[in-house]
Each structure stands twice: as structure tokens, then as C-alpha cells.
C-alpha positions, 0 to 999 in steps of 0.5 A: 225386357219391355218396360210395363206401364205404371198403374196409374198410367195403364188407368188412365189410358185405359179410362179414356180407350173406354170413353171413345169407344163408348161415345164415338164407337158404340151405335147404342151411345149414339141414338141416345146422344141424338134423342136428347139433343133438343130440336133446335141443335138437331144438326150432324155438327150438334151429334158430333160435338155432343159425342165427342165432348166427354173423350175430349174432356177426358183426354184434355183432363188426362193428357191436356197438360202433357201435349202442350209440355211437348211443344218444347220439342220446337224449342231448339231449332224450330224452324227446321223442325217446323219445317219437318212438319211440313214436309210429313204434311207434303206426303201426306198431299201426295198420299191422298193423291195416290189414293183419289187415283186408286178411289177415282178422282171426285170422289169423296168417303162417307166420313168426308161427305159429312164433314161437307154437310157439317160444314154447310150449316156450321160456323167456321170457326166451331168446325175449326174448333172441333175438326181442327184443333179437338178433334185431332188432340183426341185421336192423337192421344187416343191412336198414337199416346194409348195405343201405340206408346202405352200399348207398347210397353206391354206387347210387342212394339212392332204389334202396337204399331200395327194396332194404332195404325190400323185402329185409325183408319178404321174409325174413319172408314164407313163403306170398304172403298174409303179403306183406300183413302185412309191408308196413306193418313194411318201410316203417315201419321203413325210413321211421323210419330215413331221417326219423330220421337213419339212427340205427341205435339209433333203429330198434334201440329201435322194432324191439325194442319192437314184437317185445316187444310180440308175445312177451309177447302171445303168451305172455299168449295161451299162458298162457290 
């Protein structure tokens, strides 16, 4: 029988699944974060760091305690499982390789080219701040925690696995042709994730290496 999510946890993981799509879903929420943003932080990284400042409070407040507790998975042989992180990262090199073949080479999404513009006109370290290291505590919690493990205790498994996975990319895709190039980041995570245990920690550190690699080319990229 499958096991149902206490009160309190079905709470808040239905306060924070109402959260990110009310600041990072709903367009309404969007156009007025804008026309309160003063003219000086009139800026695509100002927008974003605006929109996504509540869910990750929320999530920080709700679930902040909890993912950091998960690094004890790294406790006992850590450098084997340091080394797994790796290696999910190295498909995901070769996942974004098959799809740049499928999408055409020098191509970006939509969602890549704004992450380019931000990083123009951004310091370093806040992009780090928000893309690498927030942003990615937020989706996997969102994505992997809600819906996926809770989902999971009160529909099929299989089903929630379907739902996070497809969930992600997504909220990532703006145009049909970036459905491609998220695929492979939806079922790489969502596979790392299952075969790893549900460790959020896990997924955190693999999401987290994967956005950094992708700020810093594309700082190297602006620099040149």
C-alpha cells in the first residue's frame, strides 16, 4: 500500500509547489515584479533575482535544514561517491552533446540566451550566487523533493517519476525546439536522483556542477 504524506509534510510541499508557480510560472506575477522594480535594477538578472527570492526562501525555510543534513550520504567513502557525481555529470556532457546534434551545433534555447544577456551585465559572483548554487537548491526541491518523492507517496511511482521529470524541462523550454536540449537534463537528473537514493544532496551537487560549468563558459565566452 503506498505509504501517504503526513499533514504537515503534504503542507508544505504544497505551500512551496504554490509559491514557484505563482513567482516563476504565472506571467501576471512576473509584470508586476517588473513595474516595481526601480529603473536602476532594470535588468533581466534584477527580474530573476526578484522572482525567484520568495520560492527560495520558502524552500531554504522549509527544506534548507534538510538538504545540508543529506551531505552526510558523502560521509562514508566519499570519494567513490564524489566520483559517482561525476560520472552522472560526464552523461550529462554527452546528453547535451546528442541533443546540440539533434538541435544543430551553435545553437542556443531561449532560456541559455538569457542566461548569456544576464551574464553580460552581471557580476560573477551574483550569477554564481543565484544560477549555481540557489537556483538549483530551489528546482531540486521543487522537481525531485515535491514531486517526485512526496508525489510519490500518494500516486503511482512510476507516475511521479513521469510528472517530475517532464515538470522540469518544461519550465525550462520557451520555443518547442528547446524541448530537445532539456530532455537529456530531465532524465539524467531524474535517473541520478531515483538510483542514488532520493538524496537531494546528491542531485543538488550534480545540478550545481553542471550550472557552474555553463556560467563560467559563458563568462570565458563574454570575456573573448
Amino acid at each position: 500500500m503506498t505509504k501517504r504524506l503526513s499533514r504537515q509534510e503534504g503542507l508544505k510541499a504544497g505551500i512551496l509547489l504554490l509559491v514557484y508557480v505563482v513567482f516563476m510560472i504565472f506571467p501576471p506575477t512576473q509584470r508586476v515584479i517588473e513595474a516595481q522594480l526601480p529603473k536602476a535594477w532594470s535588468s533581466n538578472f534584477a527580474l530573476n533575482a526578484s522572482m525567484y527570492a520568495v520560492p527560495i526562501l520558502v524552500a531554504v525555510v522549509f527544506y534548507g535544514r534538510s538538504t545540508l543534513q543529506n551531505f552526510h550520504y558523502f560521509q562514508d567513502h566519499p570519494w567513490r561517491k564524489s566520483g559517482r557525481v561525476l560520472l552522472w555529470f560526464v552523461a550529462l556532457l554527452f546528453g547535451n552533446l546528442l541533443a546540440n546534434l539533434l538541435v544543430g551545433v551553435g545553437k542556443t534555447t531561449s532560456n541559455q540566451a538569457g542566461i548569456t544577456q544576464m551574464a553580460d551585465a552581471t557580476p560573477l559572483w551574483a550569477t554564481t550566487l543565484l544560477l549555481v548554487i540557489l537556483g538549483p537548491l530551489l528546482e531540486e526541491n521543487v522537481f525531485r523533493r515535491v514531486l517526485l518523492s512526496d508525489l510519490s507517496q500518494v500516486i503511482p511511482r512510476w507516475l511521479a517519476i513521469t510528472i517530475s521529470g517532464c515538470a522540469f524541462v518544461l519550465i525550462h523550454v520557451n520555443a518547442p525546439q528547446d524541448i530537445i536540449s532539456y530532455v537529456p537534463l530531465g532524465i539524467i537528473f531524474t535517473a541520478a536522483y531515483v538510483l542514488n537514493g532520493e538524496n537531494i544532496a546528491f542531485t543538488w551537487s550534480l545540478h550545481m556542477l553542471n550550472n557552474l560549468m555553463g556560467v563560467l563558459a559563458t563568462a570565458f565566452v563574454t570575456l573573448h
